[in-house]
C-alpha positions in Angstrom: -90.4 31.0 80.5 -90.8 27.7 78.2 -91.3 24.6 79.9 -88.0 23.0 78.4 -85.5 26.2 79.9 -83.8 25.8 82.6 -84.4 27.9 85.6 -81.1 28.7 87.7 -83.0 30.7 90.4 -84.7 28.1 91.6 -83.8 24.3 93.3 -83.8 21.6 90.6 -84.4 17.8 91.2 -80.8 17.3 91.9 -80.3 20.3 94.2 -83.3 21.2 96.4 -83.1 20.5 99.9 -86.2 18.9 102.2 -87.1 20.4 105.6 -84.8 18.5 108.0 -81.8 20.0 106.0 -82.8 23.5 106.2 -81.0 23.9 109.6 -77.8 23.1 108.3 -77.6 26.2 106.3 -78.8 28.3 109.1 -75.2 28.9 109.9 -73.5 29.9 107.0 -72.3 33.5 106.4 -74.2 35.5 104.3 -71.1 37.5 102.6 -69.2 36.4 99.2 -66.1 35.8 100.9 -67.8 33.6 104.5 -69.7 31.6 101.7 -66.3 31.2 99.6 -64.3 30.2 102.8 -67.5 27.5 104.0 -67.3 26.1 100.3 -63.7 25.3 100.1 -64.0 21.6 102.2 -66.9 20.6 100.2 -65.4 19.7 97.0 -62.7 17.1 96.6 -60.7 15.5 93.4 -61.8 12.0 92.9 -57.9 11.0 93.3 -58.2 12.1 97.0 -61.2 10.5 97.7 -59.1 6.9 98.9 -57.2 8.8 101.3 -60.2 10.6 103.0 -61.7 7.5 103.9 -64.5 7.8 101.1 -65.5 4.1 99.5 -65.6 2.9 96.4 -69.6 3.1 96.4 -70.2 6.3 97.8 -67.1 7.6 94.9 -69.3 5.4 91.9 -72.6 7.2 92.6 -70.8 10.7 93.0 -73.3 11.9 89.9 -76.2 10.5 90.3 -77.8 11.4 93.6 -79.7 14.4 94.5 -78.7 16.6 97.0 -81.3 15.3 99.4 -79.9 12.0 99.6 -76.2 13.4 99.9 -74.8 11.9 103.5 -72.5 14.5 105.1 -69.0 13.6 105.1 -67.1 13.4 108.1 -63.5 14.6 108.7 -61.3 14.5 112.3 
């Protein structure tokens, strides 16, 4: 594979995860549908973000931090 190509199998610097966040993934399903289901709550439209609490700050770096940095969001 060249140098410049991209390499989708793999964690980039945007998306690999360290250590201490290995156990959060311990718990999802391993099945299409389980996976689908636990994926649902993670993504949000910007317009909602006000009314679930989310700031300004965290909503103006929404594309520029890696996944390692990302704090989990908490709902009630």
């Amino acid at each position: 594979m060249a140098d410049d190509a991209l390499d989708y199998s793999r964690p980039g610097p945007f998306t690999s995860l360290d250590a201490m966040q290995l156990q959060l993934i311990e718990s999802l399903p391993d099945d299409p549908v389980g996976i689908c289901a636990a994926a649902q709550g993670l993504v949000i439209q910007p317009v909602d973000a006000a009314a679930l609490g989310i700031g300004e700050a965290r909503l103006a770096e929404k594309n520029i931090r890696p996944v390692s940095e990302l704090a989990p969001l908490r709902h009630g």
